[in-house]
Biopython code that builds the backbone (N, CA, C, O; Angstrom):
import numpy as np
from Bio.PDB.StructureBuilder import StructureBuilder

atoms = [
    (1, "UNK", "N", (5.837, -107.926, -108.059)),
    (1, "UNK", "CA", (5.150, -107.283, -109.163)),
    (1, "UNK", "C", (3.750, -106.838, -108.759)),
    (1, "UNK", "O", (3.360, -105.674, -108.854)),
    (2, "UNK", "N", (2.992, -107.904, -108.281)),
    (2, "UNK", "CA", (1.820, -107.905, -107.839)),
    (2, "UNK", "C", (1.559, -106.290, -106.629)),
    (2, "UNK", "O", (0.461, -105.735, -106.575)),
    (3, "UNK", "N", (2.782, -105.802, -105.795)),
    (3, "UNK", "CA", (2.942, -104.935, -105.328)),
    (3, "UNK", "C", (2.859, -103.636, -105.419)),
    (3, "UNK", "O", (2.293, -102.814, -104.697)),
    (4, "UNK", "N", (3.921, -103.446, -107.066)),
    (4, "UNK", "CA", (3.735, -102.241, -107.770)),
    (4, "UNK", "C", (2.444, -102.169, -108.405)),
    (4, "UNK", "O", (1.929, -101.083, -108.671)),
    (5, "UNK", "N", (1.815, -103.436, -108.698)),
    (5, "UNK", "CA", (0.422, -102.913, -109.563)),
    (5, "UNK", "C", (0.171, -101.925, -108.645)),
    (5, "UNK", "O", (0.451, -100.727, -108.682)),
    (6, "UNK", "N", (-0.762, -103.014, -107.273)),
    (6, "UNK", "CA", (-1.151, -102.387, -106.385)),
    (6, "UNK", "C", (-0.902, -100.664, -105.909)),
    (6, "UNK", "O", (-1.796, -99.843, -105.704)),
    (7, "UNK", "N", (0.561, -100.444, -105.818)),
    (7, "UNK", "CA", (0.879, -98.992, -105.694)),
    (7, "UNK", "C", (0.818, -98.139, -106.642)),
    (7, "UNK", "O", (0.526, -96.993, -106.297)),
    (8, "UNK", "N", (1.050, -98.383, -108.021)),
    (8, "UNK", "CA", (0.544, -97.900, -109.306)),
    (8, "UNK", "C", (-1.308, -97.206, -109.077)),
    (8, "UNK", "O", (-1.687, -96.044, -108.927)),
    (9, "UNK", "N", (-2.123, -98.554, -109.145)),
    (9, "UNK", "CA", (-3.386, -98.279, -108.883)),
    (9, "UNK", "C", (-3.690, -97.001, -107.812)),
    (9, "UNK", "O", (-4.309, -95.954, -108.002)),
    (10, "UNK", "N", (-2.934, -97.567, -106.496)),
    (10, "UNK", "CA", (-2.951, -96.566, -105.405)),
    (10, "UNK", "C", (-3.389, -94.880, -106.020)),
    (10, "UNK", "O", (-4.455, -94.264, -106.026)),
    (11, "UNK", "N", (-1.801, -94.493, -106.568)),
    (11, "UNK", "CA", (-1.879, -93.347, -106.809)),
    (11, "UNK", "C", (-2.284, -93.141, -107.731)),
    (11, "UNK", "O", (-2.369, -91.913, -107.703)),
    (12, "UNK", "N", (-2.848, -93.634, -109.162)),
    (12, "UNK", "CA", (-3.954, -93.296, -110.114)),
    (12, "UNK", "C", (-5.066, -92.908, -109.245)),
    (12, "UNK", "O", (-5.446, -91.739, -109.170)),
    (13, "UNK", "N", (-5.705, -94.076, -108.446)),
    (13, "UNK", "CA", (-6.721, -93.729, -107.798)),
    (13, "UNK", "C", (-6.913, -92.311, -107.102)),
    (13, "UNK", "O", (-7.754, -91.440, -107.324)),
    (14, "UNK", "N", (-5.713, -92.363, -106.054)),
    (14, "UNK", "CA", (-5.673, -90.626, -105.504)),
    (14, "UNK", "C", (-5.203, -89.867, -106.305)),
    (14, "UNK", "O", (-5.558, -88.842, -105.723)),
    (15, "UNK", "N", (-4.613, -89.454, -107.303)),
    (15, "UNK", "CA", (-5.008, -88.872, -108.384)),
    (15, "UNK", "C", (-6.353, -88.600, -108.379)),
    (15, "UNK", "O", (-6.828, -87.608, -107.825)),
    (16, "UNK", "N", (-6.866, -89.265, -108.850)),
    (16, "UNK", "CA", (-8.373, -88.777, -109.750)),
    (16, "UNK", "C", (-8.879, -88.333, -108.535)),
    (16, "UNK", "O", (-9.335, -87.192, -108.613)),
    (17, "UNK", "N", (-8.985, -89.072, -106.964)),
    (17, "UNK", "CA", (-10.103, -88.671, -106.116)),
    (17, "UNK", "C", (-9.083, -86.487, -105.639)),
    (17, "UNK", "O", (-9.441, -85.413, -105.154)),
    (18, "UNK", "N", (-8.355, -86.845, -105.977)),
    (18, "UNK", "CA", (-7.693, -85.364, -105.971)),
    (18, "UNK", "C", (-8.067, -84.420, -107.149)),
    (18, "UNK", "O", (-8.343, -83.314, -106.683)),
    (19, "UNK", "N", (-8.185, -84.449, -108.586)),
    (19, "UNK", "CA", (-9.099, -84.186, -108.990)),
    (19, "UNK", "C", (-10.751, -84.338, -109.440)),
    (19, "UNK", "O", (-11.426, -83.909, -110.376)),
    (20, "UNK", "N", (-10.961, -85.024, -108.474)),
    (20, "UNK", "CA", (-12.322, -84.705, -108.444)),
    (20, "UNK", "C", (-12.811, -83.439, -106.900)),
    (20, "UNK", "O", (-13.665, -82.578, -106.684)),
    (21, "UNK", "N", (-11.772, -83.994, -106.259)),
    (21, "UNK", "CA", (-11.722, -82.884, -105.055)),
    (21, "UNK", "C", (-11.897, -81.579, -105.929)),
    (21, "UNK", "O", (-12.734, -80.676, -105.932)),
    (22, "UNK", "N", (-11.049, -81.781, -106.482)),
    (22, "UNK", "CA", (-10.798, -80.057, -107.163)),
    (22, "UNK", "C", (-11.701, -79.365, -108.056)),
    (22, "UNK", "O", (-11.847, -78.143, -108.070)),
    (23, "UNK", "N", (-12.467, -80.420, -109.005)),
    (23, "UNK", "CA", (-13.758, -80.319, -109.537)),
    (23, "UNK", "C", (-14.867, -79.756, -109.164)),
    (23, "UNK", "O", (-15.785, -79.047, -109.573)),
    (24, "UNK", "N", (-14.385, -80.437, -108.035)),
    (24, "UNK", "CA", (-16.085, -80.198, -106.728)),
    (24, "UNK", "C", (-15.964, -78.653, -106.280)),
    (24, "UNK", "O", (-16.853, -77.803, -106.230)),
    (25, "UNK", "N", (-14.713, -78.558, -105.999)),
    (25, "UNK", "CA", (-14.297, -76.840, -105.705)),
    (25, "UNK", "C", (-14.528, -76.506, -106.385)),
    (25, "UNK", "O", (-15.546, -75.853, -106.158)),
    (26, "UNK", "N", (-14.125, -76.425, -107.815)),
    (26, "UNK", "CA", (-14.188, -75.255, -108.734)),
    (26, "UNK", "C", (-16.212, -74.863, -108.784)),
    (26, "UNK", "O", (-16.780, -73.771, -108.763)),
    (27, "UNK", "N", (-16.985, -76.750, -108.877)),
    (27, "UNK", "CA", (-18.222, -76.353, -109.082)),
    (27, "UNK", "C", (-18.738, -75.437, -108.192)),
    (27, "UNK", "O", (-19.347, -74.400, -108.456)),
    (28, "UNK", "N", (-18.370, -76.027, -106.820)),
    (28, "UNK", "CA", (-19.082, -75.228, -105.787)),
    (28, "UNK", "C", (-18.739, -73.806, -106.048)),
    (28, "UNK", "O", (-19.694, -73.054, -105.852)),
    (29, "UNK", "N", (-17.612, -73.211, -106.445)),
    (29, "UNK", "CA", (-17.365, -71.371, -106.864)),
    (29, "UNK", "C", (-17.902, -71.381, -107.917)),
    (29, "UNK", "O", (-17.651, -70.205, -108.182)),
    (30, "UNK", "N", (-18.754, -71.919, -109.251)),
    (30, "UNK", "CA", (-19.404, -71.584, -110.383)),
    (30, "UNK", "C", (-20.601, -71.197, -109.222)),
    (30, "UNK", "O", (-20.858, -70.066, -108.813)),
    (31, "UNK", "N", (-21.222, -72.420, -108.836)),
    (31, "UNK", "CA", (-22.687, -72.009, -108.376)),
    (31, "UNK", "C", (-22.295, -71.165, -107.074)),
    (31, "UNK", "O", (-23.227, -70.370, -106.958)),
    (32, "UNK", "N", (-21.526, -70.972, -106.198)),
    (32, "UNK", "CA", (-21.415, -69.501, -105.356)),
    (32, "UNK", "C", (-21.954, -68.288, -106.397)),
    (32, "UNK", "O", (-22.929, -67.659, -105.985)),
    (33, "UNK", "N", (-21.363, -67.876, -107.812)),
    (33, "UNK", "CA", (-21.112, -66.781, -108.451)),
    (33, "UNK", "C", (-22.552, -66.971, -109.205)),
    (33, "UNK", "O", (-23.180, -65.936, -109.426)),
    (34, "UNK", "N", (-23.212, -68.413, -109.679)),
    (34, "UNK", "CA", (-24.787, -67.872, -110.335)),
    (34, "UNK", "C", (-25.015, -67.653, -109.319)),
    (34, "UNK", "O", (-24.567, -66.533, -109.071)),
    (35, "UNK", "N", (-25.752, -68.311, -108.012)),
    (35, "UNK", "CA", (-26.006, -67.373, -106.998)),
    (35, "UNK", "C", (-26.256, -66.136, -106.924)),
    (35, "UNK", "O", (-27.376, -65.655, -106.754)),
    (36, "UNK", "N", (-24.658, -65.201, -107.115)),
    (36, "UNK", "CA", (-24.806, -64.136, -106.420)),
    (36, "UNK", "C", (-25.369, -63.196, -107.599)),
    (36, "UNK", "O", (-25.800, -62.085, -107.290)),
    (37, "UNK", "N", (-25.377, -63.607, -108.916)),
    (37, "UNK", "CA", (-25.624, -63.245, -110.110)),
    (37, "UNK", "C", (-27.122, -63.155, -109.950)),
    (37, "UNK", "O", (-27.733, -62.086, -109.957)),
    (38, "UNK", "N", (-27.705, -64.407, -109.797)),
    (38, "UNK", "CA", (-29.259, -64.382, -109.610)),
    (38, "UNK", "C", (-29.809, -63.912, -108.597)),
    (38, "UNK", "O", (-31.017, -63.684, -108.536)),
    (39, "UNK", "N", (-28.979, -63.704, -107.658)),
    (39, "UNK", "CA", (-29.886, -62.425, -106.679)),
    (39, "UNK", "C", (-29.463, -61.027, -107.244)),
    (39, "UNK", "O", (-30.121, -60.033, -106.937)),
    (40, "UNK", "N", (-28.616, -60.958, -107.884)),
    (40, "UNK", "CA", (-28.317, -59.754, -108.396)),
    (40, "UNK", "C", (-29.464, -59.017, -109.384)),
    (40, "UNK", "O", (-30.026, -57.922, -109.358)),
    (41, "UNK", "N", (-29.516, -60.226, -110.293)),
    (41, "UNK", "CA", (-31.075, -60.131, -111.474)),
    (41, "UNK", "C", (-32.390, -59.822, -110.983)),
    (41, "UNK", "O", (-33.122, -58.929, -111.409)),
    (42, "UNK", "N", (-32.705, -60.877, -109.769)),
    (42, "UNK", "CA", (-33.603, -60.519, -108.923)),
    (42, "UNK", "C", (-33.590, -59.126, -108.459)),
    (42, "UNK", "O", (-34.731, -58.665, -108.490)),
    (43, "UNK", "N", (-32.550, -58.135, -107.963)),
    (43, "UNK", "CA", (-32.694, -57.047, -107.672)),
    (43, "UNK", "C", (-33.453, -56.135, -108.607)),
    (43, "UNK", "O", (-34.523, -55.536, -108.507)),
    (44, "UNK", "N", (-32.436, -56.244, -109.651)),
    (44, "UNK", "CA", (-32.680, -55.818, -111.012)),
    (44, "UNK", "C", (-34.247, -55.452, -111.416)),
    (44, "UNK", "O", (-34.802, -54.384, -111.671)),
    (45, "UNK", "N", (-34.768, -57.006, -111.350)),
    (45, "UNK", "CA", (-36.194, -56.696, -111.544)),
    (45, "UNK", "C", (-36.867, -56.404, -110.943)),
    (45, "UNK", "O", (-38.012, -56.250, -111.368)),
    (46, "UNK", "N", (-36.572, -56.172, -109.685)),
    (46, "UNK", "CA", (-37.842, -55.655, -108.762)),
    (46, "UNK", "C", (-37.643, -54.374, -108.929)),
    (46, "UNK", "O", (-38.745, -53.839, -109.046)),
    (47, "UNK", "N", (-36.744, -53.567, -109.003)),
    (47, "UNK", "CA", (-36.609, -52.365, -109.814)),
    (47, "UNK", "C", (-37.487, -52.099, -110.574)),
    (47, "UNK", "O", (-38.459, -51.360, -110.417)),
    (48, "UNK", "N", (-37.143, -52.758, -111.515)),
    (48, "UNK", "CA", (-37.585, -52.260, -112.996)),
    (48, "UNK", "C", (-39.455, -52.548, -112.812)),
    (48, "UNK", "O", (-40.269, -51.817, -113.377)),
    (49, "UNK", "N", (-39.825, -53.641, -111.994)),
    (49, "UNK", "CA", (-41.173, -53.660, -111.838)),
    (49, "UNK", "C", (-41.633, -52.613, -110.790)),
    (49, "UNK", "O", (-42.819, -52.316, -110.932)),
    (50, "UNK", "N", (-40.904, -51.882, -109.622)),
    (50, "UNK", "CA", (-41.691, -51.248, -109.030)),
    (50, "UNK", "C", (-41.500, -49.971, -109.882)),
    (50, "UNK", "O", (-42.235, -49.070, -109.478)),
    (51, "UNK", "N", (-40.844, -49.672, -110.788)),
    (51, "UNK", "CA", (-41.129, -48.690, -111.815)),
    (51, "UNK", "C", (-42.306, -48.620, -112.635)),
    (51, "UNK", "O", (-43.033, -47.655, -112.867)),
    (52, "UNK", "N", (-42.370, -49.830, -113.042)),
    (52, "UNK", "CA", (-43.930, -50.048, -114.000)),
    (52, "UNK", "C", (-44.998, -49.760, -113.198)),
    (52, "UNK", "O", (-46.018, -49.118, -113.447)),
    (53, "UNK", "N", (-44.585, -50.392, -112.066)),
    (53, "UNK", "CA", (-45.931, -50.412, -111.185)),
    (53, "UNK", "C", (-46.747, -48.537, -110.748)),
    (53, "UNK", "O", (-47.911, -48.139, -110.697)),
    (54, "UNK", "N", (-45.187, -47.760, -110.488)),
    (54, "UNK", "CA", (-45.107, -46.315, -110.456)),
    (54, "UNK", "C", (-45.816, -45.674, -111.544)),
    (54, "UNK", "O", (-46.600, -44.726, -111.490)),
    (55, "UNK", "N", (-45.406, -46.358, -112.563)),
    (55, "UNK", "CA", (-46.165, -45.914, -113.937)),
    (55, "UNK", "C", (-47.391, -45.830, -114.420)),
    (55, "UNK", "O", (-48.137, -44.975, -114.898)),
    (56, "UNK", "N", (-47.390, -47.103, -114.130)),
    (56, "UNK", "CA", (-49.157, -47.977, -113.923)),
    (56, "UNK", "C", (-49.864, -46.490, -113.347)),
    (56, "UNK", "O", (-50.487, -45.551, -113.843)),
    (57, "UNK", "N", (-49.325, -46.924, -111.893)),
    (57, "UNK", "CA", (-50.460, -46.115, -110.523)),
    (57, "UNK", "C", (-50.797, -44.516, -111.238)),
    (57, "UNK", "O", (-51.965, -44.174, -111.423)),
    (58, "UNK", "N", (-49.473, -43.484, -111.654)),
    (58, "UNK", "CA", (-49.599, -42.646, -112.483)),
    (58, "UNK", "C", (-50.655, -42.203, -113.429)),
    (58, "UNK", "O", (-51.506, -41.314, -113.401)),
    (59, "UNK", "N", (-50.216, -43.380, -114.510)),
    (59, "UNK", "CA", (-51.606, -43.164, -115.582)),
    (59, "UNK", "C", (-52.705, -43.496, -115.038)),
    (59, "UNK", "O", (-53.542, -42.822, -115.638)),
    (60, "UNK", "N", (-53.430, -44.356, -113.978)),
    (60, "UNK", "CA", (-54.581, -44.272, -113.603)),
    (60, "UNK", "C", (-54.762, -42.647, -112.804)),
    (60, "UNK", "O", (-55.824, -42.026, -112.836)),
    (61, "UNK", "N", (-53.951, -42.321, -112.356)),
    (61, "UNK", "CA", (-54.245, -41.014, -111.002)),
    (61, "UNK", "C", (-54.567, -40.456, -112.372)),
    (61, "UNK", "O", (-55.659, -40.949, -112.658)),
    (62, "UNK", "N", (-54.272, -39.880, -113.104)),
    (62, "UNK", "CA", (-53.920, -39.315, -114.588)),
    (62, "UNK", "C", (-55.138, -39.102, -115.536)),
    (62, "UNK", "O", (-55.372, -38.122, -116.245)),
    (63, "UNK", "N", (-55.903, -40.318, -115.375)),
    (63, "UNK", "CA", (-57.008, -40.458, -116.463)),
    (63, "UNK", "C", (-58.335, -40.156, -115.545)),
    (63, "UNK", "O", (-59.419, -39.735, -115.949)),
    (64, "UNK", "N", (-57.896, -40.536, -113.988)),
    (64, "UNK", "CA", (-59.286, -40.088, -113.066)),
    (64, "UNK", "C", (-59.058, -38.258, -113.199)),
    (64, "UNK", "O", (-59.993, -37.501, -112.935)),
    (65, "UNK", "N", (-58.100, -37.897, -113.508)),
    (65, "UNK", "CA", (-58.142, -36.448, -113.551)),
    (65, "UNK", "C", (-59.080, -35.751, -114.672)),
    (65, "UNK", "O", (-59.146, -34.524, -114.746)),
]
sb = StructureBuilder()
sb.init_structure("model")
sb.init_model(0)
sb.init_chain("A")
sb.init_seg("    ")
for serial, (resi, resn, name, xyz) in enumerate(atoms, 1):
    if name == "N":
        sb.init_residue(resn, " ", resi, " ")
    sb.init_atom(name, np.array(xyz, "f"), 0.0, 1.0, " ", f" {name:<3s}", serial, name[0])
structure = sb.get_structure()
């Protein structure tokens, strides 16, 4: 009896350490994809700021006129 506990336990145990394996995968592809998301945003805004900045420089050339 004492045997089957033991082998019972066994594979509960690898079970779970098999999904937690799989957990860990899935997390590690969430944070791969913010990642590539937040350098993506980052692009984004440096855009959109070297536009302002274009803008900026503009209205000063603009008002020394």
């Amino acid at each position: 009896m004492d045997a089957n506990k033991t082998r019972n336990r066994s594979k509960v145990l690898e079970s779970i350490a098999l999904r937690n394996a799989c957990n860990a995968l899935s997390l590690k592809d969430k944070i791969a994809q913010n990642i590539t998301g937040i350098k993506e945003d980052i692009a984004l805004l440096k855009e959109v700021l070297e536009k302002i900045i274009d803008i900026c420089q503009l209205r000063v050339v603009v008002t020394r006129l």
